[in-house]
N, CA, C, O and CB atoms as a CASP TS submission, in Angstrom:
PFRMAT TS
TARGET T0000
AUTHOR 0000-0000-0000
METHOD Language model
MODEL 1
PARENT N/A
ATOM      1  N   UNK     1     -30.089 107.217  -3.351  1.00  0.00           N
ATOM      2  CA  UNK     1     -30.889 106.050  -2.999  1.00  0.00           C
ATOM      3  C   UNK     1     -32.103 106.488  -2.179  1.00  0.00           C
ATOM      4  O   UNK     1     -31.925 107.286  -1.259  1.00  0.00           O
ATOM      5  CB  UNK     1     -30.039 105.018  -2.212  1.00  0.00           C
ATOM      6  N   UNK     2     -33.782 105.846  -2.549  1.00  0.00           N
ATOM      7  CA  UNK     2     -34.528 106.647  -1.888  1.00  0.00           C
ATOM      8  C   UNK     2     -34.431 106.149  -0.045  1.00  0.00           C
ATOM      9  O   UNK     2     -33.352 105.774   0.413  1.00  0.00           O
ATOM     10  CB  UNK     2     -36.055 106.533  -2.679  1.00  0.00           C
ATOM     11  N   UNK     3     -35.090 106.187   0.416  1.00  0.00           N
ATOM     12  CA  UNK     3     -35.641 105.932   1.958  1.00  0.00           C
ATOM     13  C   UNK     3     -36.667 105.199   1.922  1.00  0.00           C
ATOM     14  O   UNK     3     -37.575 105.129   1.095  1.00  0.00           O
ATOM     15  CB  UNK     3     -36.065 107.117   2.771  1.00  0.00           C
ATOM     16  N   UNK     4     -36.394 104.433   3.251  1.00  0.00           N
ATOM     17  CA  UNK     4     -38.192 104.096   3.285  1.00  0.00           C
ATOM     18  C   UNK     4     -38.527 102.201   2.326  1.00  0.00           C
ATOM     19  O   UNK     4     -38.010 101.425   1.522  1.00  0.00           O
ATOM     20  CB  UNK     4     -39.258 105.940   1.904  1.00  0.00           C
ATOM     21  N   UNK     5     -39.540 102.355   3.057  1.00  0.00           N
ATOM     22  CA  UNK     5     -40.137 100.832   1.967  1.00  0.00           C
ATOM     23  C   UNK     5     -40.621 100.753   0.683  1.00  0.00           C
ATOM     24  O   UNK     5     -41.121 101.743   0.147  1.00  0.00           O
ATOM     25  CB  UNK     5     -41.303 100.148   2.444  1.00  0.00           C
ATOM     26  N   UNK     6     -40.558 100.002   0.290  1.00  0.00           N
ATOM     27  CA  UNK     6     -41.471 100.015  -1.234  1.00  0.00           C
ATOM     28  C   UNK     6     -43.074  99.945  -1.091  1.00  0.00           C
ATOM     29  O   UNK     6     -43.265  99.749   0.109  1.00  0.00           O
ATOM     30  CB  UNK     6     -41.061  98.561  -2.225  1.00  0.00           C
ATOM     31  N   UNK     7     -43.826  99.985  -1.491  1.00  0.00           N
ATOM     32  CA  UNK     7     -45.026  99.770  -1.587  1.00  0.00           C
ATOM     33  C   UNK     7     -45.331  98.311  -0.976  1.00  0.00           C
ATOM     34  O   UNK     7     -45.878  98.115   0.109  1.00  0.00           O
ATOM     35  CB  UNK     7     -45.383  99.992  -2.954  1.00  0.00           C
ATOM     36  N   UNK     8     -44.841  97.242  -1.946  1.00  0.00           N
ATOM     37  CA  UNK     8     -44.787  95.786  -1.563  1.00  0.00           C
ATOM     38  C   UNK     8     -44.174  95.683   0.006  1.00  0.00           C
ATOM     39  O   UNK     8     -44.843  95.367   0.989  1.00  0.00           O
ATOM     40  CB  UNK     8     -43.779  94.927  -2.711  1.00  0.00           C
ATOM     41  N   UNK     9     -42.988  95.967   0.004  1.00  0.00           N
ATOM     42  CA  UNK     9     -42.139  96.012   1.467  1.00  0.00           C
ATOM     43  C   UNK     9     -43.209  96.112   2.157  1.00  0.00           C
ATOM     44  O   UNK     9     -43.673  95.118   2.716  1.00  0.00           O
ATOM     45  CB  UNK     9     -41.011  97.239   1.848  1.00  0.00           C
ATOM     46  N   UNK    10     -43.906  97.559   2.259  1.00  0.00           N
ATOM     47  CA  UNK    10     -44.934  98.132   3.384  1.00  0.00           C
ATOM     48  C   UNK    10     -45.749  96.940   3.152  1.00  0.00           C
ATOM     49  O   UNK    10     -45.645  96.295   4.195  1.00  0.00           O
ATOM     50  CB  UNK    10     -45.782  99.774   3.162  1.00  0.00           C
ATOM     51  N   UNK    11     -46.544  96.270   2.297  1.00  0.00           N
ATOM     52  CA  UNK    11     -47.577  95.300   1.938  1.00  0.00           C
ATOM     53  C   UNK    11     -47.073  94.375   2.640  1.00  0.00           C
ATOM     54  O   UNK    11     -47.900  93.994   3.468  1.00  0.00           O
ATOM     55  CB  UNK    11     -47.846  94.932   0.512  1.00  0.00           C
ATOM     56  N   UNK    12     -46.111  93.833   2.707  1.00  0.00           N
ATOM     57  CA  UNK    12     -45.949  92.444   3.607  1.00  0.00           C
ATOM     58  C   UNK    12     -45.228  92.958   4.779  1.00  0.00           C
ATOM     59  O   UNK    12     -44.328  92.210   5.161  1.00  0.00           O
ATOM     60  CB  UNK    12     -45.027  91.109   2.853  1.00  0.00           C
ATOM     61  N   UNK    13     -45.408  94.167   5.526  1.00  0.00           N
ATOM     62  CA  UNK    13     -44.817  94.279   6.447  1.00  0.00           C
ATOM     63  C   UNK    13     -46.071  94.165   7.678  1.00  0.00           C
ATOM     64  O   UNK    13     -46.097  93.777   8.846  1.00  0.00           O
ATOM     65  CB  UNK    13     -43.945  95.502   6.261  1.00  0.00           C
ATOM     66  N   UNK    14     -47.258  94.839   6.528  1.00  0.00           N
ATOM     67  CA  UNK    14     -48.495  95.364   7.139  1.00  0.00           C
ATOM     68  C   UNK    14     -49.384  93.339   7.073  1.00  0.00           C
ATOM     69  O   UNK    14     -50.481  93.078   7.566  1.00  0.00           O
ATOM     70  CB  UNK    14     -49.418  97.121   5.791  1.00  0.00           C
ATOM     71  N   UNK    15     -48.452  92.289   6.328  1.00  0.00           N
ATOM     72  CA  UNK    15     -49.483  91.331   6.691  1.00  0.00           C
ATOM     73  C   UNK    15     -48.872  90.514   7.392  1.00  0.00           C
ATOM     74  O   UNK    15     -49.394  89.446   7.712  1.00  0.00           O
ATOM     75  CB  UNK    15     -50.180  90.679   5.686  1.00  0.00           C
ATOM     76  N   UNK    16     -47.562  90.886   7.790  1.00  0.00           N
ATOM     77  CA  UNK    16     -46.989  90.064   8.929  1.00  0.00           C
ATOM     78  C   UNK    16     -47.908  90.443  10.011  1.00  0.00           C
ATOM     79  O   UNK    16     -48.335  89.456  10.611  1.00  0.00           O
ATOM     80  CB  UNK    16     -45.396  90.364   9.305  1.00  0.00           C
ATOM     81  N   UNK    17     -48.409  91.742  10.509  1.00  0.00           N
ATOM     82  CA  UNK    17     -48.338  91.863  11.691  1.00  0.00           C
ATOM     83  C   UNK    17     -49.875  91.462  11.585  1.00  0.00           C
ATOM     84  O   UNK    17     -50.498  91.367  12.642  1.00  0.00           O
ATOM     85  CB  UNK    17     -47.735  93.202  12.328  1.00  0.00           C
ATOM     86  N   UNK    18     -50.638  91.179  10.173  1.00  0.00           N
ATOM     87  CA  UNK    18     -51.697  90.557  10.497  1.00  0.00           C
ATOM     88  C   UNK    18     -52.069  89.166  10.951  1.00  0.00           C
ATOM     89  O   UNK    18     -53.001  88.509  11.415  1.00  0.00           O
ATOM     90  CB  UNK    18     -52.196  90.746   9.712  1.00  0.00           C
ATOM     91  N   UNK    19     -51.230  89.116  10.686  1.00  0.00           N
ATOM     92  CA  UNK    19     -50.437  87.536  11.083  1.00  0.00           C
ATOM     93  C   UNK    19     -50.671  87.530  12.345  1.00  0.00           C
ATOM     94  O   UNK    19     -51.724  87.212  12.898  1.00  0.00           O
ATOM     95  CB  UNK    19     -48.699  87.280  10.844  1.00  0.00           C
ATOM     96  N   UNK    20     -49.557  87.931  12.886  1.00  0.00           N
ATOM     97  CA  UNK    20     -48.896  88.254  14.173  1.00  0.00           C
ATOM     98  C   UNK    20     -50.598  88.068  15.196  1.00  0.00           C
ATOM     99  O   UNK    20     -51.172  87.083  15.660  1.00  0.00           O
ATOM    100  CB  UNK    20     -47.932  90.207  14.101  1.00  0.00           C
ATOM    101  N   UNK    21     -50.906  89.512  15.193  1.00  0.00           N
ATOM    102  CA  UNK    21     -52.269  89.659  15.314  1.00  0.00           C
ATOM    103  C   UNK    21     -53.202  88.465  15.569  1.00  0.00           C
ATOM    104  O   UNK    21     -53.758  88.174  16.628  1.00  0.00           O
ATOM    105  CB  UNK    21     -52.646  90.252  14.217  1.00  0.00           C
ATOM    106  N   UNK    22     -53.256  87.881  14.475  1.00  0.00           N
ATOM    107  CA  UNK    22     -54.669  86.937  14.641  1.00  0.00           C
ATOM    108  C   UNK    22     -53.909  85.837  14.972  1.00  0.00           C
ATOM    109  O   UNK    22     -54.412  84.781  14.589  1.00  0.00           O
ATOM    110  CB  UNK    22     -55.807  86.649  13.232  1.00  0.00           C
ATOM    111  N   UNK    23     -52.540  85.709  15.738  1.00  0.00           N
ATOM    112  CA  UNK    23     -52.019  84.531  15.797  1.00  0.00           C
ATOM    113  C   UNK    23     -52.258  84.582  17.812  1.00  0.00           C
ATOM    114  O   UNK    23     -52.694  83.810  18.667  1.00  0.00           O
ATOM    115  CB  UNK    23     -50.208  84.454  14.890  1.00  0.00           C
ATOM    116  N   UNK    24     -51.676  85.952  17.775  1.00  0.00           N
ATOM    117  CA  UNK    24     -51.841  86.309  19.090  1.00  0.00           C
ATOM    118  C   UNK    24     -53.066  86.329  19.720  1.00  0.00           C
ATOM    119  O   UNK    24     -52.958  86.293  20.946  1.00  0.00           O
ATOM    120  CB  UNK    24     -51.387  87.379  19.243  1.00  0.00           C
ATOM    121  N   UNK    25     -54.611  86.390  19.147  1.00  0.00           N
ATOM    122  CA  UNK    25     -55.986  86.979  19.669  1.00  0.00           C
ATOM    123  C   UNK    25     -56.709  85.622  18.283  1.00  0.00           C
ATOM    124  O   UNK    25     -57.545  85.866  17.413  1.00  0.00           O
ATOM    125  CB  UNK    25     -56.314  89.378  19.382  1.00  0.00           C
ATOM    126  N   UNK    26     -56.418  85.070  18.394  1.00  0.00           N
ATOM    127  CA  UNK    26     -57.349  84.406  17.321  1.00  0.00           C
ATOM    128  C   UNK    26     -59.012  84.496  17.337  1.00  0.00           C
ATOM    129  O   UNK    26     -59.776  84.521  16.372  1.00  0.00           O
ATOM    130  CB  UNK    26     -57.028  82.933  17.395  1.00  0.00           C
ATOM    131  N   UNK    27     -59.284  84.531  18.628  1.00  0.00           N
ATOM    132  CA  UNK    27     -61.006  84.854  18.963  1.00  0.00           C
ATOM    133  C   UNK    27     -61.563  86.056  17.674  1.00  0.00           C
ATOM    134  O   UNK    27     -62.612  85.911  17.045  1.00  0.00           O
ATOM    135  CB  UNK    27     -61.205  85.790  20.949  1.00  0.00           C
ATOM    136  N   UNK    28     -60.643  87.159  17.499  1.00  0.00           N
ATOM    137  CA  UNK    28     -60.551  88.628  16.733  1.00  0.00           C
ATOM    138  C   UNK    28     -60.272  87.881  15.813  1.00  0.00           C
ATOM    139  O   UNK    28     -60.281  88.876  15.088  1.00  0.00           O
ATOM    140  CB  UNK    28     -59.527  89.941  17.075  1.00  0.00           C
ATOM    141  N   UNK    29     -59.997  86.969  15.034  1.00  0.00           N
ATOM    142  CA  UNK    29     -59.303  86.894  13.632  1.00  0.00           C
ATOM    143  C   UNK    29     -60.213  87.236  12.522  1.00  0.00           C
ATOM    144  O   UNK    29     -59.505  87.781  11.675  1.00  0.00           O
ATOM    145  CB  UNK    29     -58.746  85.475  13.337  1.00  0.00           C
ATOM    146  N   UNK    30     -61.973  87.163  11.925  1.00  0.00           N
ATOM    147  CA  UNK    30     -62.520  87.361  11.676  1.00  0.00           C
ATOM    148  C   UNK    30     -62.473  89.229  11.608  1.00  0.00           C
ATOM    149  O   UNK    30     -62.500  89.785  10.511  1.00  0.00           O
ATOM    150  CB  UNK    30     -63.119  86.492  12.173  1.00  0.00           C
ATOM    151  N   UNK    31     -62.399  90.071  12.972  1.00  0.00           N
ATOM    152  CA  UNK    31     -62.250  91.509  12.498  1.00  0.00           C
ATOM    153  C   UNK    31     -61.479  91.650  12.351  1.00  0.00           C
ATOM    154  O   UNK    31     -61.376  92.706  11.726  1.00  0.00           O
ATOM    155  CB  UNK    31     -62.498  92.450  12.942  1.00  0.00           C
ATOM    156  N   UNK    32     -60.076  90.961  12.634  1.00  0.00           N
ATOM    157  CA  UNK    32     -58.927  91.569  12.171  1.00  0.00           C
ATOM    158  C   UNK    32     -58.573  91.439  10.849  1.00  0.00           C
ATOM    159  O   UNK    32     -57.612  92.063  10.400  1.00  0.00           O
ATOM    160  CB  UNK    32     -57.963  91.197  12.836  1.00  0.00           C
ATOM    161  N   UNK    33     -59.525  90.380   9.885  1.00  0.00           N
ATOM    162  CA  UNK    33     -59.004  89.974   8.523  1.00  0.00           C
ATOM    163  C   UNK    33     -60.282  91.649   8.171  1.00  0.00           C
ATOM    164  O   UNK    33     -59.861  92.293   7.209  1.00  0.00           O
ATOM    165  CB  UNK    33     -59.429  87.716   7.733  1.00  0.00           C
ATOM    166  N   UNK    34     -60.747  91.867   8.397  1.00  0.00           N
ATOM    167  CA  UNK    34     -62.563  92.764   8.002  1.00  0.00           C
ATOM    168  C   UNK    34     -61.374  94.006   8.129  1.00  0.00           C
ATOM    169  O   UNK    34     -61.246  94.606   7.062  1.00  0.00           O
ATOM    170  CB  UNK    34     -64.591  92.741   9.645  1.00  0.00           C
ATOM    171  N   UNK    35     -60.507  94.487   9.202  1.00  0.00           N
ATOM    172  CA  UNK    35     -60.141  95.800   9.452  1.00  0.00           C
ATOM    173  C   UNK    35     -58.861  95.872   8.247  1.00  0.00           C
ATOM    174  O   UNK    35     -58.768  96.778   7.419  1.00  0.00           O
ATOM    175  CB  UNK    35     -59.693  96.063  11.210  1.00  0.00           C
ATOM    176  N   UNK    36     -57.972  94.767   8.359  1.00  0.00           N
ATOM    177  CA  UNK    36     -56.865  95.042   7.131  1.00  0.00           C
ATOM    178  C   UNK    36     -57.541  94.668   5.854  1.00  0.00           C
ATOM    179  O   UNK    36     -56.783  95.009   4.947  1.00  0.00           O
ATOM    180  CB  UNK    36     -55.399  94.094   7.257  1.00  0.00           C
ATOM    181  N   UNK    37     -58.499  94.184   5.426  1.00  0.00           N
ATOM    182  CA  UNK    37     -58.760  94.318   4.207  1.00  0.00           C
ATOM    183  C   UNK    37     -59.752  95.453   3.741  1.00  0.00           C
ATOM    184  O   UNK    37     -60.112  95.496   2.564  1.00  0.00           O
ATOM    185  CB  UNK    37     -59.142  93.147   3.860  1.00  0.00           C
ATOM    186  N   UNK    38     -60.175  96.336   4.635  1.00  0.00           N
ATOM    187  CA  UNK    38     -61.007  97.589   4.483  1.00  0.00           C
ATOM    188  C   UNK    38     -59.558  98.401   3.871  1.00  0.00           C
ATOM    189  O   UNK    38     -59.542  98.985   2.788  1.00  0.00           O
ATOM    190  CB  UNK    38     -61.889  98.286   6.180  1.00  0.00           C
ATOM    191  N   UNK    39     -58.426  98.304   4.763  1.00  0.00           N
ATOM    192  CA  UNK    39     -57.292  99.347   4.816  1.00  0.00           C
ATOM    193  C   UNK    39     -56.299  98.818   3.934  1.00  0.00           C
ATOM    194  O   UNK    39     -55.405  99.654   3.797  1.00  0.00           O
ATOM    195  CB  UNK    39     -56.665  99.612   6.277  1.00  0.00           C
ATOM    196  N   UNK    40     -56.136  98.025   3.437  1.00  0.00           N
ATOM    197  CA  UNK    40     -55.771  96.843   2.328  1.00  0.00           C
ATOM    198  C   UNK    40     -55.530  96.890   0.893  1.00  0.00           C
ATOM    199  O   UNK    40     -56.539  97.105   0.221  1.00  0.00           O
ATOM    200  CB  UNK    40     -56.713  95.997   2.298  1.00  0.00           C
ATOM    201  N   UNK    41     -54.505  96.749   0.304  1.00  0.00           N
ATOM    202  CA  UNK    41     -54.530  97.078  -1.360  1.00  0.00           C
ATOM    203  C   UNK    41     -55.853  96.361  -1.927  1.00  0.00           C
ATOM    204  O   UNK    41     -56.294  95.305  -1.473  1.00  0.00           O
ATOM    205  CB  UNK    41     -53.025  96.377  -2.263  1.00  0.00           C
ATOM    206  N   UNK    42     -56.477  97.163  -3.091  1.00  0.00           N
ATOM    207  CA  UNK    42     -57.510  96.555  -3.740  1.00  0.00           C
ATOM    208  C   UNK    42     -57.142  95.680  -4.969  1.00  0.00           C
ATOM    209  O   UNK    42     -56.014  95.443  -5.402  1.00  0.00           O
ATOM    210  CB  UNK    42     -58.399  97.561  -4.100  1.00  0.00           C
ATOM    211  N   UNK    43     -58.393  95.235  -5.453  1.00  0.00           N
ATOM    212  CA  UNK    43     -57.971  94.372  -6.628  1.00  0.00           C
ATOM    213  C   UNK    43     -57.161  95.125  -7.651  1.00  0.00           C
ATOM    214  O   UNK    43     -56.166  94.669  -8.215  1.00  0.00           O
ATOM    215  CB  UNK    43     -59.199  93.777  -7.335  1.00  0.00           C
ATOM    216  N   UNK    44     -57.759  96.506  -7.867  1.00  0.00           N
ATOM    217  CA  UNK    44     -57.672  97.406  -9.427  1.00  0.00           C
ATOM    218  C   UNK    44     -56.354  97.864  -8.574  1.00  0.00           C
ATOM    219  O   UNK    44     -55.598  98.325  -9.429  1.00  0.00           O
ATOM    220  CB  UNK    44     -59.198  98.910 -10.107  1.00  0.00           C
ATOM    221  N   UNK    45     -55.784  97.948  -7.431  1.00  0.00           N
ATOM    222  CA  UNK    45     -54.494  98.360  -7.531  1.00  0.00           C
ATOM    223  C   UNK    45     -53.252  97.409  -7.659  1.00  0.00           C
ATOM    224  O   UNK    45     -52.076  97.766  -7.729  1.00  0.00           O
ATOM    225  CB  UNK    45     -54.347  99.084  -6.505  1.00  0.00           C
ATOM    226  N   UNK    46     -53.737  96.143  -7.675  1.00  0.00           N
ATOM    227  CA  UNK    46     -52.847  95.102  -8.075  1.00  0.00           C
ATOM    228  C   UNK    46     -51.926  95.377  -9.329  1.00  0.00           C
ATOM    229  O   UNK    46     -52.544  95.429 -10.392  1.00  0.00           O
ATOM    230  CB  UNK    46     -53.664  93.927  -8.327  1.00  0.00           C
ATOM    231  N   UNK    47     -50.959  95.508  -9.378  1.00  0.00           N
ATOM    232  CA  UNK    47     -50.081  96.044 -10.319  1.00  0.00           C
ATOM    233  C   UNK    47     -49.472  94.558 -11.290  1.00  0.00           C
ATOM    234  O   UNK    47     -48.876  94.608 -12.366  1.00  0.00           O
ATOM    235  CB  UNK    47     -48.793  96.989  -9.378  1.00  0.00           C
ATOM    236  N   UNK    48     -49.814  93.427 -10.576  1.00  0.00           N
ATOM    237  CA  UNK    48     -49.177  92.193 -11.338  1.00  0.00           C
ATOM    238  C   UNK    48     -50.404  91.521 -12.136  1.00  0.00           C
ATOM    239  O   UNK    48     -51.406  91.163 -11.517  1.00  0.00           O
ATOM    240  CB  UNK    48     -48.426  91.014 -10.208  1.00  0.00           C
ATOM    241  N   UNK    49     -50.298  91.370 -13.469  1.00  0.00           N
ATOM    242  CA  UNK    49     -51.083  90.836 -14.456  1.00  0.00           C
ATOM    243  C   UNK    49     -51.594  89.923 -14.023  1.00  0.00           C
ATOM    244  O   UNK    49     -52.362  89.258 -14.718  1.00  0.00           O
ATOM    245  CB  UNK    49     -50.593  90.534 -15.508  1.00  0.00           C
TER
END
C-alpha cells in the first residue's frame, strides 16, 4: 500500500488551509487567493474531462 496523499488529497488539503487562511486574515484574502493560485493546479493539469 503506497504512503502519503494522493494528488487530489494534497489538492484539498492545500485549499482547506486556504480557507482557513483567508478566513482567519480576510484583509489578505485577495493575496492569499494570487499566492495559491500561482502555486495551484493549472487548467491543462486538470485530469477530469
Amino acid at each position: 500500500m503506497a504512503e502519503g496523499l494522493t494528488e487530489v488529497q494534497a489538492y484539498k488539503a492545500v485549499e482547506i488551509v486556504k480557507n482557513f487562511a483567508k478566513d482567519k486574515f480576510p484583509i489578505f484574502g485577495g493575496a492569499i487567493d494570487k499566492l495559491f493560485n500561482k502555486y495551484g493546479p493549472k487548467e491543462e493539469d486538470d485530469f477530469m474531462p
